[in-house]
C-alpha positions as CSV (number, residue, x, y, z in Angstrom):
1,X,9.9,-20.5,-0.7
2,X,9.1,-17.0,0.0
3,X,9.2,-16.0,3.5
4,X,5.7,-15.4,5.1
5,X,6.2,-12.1,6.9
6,X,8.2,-9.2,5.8
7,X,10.3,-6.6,7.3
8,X,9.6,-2.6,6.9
9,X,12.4,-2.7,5.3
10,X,11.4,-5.0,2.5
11,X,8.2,-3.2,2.4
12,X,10.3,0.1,2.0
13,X,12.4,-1.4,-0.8
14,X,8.9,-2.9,-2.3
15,X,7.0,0.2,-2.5
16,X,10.1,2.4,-3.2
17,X,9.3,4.4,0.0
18,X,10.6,5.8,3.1
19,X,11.0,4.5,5.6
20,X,8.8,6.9,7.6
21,X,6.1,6.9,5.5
22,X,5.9,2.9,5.7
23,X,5.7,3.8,9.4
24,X,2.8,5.9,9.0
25,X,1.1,3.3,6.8
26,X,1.3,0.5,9.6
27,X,0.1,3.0,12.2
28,X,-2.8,4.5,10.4
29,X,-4.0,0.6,9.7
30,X,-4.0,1.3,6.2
31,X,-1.2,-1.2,5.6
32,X,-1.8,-4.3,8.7
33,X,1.2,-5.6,10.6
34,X,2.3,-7.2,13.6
35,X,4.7,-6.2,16.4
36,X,6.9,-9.1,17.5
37,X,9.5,-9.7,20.0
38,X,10.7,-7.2,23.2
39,X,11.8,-4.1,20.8
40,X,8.3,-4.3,19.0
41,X,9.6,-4.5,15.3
42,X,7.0,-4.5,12.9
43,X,6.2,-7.5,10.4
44,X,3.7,-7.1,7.3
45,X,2.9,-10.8,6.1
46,X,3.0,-11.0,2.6
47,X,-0.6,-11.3,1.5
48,X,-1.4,-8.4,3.2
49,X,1.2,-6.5,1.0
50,X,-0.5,-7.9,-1.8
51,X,-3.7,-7.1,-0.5
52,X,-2.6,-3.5,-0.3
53,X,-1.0,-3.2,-3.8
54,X,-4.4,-4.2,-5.1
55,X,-6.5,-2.3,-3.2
56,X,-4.5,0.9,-4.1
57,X,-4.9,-0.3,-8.1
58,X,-8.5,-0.2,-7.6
59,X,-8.8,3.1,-5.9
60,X,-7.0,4.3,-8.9
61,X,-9.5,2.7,-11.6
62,X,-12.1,3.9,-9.4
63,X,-10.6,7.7,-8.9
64,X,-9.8,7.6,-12.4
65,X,-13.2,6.3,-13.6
66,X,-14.9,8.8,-11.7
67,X,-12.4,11.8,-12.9
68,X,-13.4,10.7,-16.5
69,X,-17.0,10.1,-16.2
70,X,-17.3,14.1,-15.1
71,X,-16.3,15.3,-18.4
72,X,-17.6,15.6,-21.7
73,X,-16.8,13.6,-24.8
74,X,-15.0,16.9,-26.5
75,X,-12.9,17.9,-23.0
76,X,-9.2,16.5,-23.2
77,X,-8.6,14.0,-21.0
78,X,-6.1,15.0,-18.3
């Protein structure tokens, strides 16, 4: 059974980012955690990684939908 919460470090490892920027994720919101215990370390639960993987596809589809729709049929697509 796969464990419920996560540590920044398996996000990190996950994501194949720093450590810093999974920091900045969890601060700006853009990623939701938890703080547990005395020293505060951070926990993403799993669905919420998820959540964020799949958000991030869609903005993609979306950004590259939009990108395509404001061309012409004869302009290369980029």
């Amino acid at each position: 059974m796969a464990p419920r919460f996560l540590l920044l470090a398996d996000v990190v490892e996950q994501l194949n980012i720093s450590m810093a920027q999974a920091r900045a994720l969890v601060r700006s919101g853009e990623l939701p955690a938890i703080q547990i215990g005395g020293r505060g370390q951070w926990r993403v639960e799993a669905s919420e990684l998820e959540a964020y993987i799949a958000r991030k596809y869609e903005e993609n589809r979306e950004r590259i939908a939009a990108e395509q729709s404001g061309r012409t049929e004869s302009e290369p697509f980029r």
